[in-house]
C-alpha positions in Angstrom: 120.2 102.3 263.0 116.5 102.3 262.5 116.3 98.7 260.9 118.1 97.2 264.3 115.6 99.1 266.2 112.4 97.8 264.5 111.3 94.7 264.8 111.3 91.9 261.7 108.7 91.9 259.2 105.5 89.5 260.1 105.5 86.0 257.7 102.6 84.6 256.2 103.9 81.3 255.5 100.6 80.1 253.7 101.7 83.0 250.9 104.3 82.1 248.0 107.8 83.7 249.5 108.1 86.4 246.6 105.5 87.6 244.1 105.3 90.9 242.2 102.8 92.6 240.7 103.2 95.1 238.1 106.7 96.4 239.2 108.4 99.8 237.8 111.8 101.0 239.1 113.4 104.3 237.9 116.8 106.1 238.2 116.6 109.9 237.8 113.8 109.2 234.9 115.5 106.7 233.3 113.4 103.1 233.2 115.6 100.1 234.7 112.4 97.8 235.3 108.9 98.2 233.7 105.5 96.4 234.6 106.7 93.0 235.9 104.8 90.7 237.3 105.8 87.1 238.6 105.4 84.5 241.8 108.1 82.5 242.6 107.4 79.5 245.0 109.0 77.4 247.9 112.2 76.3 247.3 112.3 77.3 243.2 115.5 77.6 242.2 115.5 80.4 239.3 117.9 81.6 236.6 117.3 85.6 235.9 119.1 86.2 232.6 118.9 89.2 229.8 121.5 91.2 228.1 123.6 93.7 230.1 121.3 96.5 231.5 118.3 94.3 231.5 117.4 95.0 234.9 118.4 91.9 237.1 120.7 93.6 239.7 117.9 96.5 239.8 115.5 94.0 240.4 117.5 91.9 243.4 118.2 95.4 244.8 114.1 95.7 244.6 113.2 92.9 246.4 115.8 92.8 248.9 113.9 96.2 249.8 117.1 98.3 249.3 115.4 100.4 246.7 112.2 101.7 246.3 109.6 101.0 243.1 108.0 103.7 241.4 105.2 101.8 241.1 103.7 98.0 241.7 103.9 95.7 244.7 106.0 93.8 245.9 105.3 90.9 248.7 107.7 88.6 251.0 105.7 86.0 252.1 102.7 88.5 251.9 104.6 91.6 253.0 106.4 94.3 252.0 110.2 93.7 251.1 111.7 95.8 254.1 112.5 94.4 257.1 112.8 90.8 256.5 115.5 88.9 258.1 114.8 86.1 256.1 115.8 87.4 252.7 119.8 87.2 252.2 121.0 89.6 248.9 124.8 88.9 247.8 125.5 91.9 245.5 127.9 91.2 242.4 131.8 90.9 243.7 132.7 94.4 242.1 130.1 96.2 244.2 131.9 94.6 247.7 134.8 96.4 249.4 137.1 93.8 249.7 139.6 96.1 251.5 137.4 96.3 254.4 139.1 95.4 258.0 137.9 92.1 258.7 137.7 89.0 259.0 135.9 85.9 257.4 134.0 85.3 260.8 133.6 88.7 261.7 131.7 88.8 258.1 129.5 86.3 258.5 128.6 87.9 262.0 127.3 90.8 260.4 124.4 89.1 259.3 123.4 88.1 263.1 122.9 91.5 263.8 119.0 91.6 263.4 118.6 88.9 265.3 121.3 89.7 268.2 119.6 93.3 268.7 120.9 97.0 268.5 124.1 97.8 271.0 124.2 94.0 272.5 127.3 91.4 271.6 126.9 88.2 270.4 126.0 84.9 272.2 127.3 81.5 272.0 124.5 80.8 269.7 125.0 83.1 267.6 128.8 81.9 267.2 127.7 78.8 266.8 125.8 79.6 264.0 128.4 81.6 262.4 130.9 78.3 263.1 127.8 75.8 261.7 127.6 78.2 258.4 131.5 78.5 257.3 131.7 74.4 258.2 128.6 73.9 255.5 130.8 75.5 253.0 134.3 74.6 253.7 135.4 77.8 255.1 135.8 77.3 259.1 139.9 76.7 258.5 140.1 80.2 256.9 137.4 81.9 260.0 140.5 84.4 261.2 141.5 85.4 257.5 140.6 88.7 256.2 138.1 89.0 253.7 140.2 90.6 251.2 142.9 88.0 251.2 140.5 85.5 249.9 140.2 83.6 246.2 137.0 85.1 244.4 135.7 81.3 245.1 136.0 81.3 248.6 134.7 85.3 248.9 131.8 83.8 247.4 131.4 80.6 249.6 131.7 83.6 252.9 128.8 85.3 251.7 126.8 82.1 251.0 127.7 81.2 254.7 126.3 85.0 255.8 123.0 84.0 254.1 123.1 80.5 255.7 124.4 82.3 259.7 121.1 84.6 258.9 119.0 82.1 258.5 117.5 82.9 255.5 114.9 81.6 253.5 114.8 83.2 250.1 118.7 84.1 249.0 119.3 86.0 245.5 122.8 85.5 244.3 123.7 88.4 241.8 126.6 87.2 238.9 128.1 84.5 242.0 130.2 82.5 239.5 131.4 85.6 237.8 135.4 84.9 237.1 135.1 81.9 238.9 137.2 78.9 237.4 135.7 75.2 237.4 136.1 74.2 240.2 135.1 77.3 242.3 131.8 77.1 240.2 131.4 72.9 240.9 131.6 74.0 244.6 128.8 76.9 244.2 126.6 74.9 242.8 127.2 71.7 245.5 126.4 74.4 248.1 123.1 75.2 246.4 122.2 72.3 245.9 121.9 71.1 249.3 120.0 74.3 250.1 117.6 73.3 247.0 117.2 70.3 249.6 116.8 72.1 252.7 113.5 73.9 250.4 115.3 77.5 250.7 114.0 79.9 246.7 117.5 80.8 245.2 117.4 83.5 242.7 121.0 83.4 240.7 121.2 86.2 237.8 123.9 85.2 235.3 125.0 86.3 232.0 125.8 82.1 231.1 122.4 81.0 228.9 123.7 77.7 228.5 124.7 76.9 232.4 121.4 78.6 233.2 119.5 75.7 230.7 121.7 72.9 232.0 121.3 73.8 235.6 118.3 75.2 236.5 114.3 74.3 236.1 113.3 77.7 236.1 114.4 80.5 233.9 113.3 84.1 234.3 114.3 86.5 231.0 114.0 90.0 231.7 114.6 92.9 229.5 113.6 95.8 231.9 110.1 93.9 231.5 109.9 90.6 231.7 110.1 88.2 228.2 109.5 85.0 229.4 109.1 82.6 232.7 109.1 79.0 233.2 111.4 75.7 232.3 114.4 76.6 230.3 112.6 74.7 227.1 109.8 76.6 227.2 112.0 80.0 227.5 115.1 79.4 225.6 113.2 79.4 222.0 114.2 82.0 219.3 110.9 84.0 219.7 111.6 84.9 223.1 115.7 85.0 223.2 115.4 87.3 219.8 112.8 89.8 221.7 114.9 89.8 224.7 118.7 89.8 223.2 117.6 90.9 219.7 120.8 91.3 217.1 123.1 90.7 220.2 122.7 87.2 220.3 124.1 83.7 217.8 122.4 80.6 218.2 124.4 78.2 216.5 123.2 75.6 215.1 119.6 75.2 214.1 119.2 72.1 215.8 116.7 70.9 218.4 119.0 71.5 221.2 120.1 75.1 221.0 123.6 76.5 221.6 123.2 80.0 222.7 126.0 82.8 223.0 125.2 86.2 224.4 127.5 88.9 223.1 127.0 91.1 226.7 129.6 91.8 229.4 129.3 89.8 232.5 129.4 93.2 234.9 128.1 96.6 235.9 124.5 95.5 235.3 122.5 98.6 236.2 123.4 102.1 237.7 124.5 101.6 241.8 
């Protein structure tokens, strides 16, 4: 109740929307993230890869504010993480009960509720925006379904429209195209692509090193610290994969462009 009594975090749009300075996370002693530093920019659109229990959900999970760090900084556009309205986390699908009573609007309604205000119903606007969201990707037809009886594709597309009804500015997207087929994923990426162009910072952690090469300009690889940051080019060499993935990893062949497979399962990440 306490985060729909206090009022949103204070923006200082002239500071970079995330940066991170030196940034340790625990779990009952045992190390998940260890002294990682980065700043991520307006509208980046970033990759985090790294073998299974690397750190990536721990680190969403960190800068959506929904756990604390044992040590370093962490700033949302020269704040702390808590309280911003602006920052949209989609956890991975197994971490989502999809049994839950509702429906696809009533969803995407629950991420108005900062901005509608403790014990007060929602508006026409906020309607609206939930109506304006589920149009943007494809979904207003299905508004009265319940959530559970939904294709993993078009779960997805619900929570991109939650980020989009909250108006967010800074969305991380944890294993979205998980178990997706081709299509599904064709229609991810058309949605965030025209957020790309409406200057909102995706963060998209995904076990897929070659999609992450082919589709993104910027590539974080973290493993619990972080190995390497910048265009795929620069961070998909054998140096840096072999530190991060070491003997868990075939790059076939040795040719100027690499093809990389990971030998990590795509799910349970971190501890919850």
């Amino acid at each position: 109740m306490e985060q729909f009594l206090t009022a949103p975090a204070e923006h200082d749009h002239a500071s970079s929307p995330i940066e991170v300075e030196h940034l340790t996370v625990s779990y009952n002693g045992h190390q998940a993230l260890h002294d990682v530093s980065f700043t991520i920019e307006q509208a980046q659109r970033i990759a985090v890869v790294g073998p299974n229990g690397s750190g990536k959900t721990t680190l969403f999970k960190a800068l959506a504010g929904t756990i604390d760090p044992e040590s370093g900084e962490i700033r949302v556009f020269g704040h702390g993480p808590c309280g911003h309205v602006c920052i949209a986390y989609v956890p991975q699908r197994n971490q989502i009960d999809w049994d839950f009573p509702a429906s696809v609007a009533d969803v995407v309604m629950m991420s108005r509720a900062r901005k509608i205000g403790f014990a007060r119903w929602p508006r026409r606007n906020d309607w609206n925006a939930v109506q304006e969201a589920l149009e943007r990707v494809d979904m207003a037809r299905l508004s009265k379904r319940q959530i559970g009886e939904l294709s993993g594709g078009q779960q997805q597309r619900v929570f991109l429209a939650r980020a989009l009804a909250q108006e967010a500015e800074i969305i991380l997207l944890d294993e979205p195209l998980t178990g997706l087929d081709t299509p599904s994923q064709q229609s991810m990426f058309r949605i965030l692509d025209e957020l790309h162009q409406d200057r909102i910072t995706i963060m998209v952690s995904t076990h897929d090193l070659n999609m992450a090469a082919d589709r993104f300009d910027t590539v974080m690889l973290i493993n619990r610290s972080l190995v390497a940051f910048g265009p795929p080019e620069e961070v998909f060499t054998r140096p840096y994969l072999m530190k991060a993935y070491g003997d868990h990893l075939r790059i076939l062949p040795d040719e100027p462009t690499l093809t990389i497979v990971a030998d990590t399962c795509c799910e349970g990440d971190e501890p919850a």
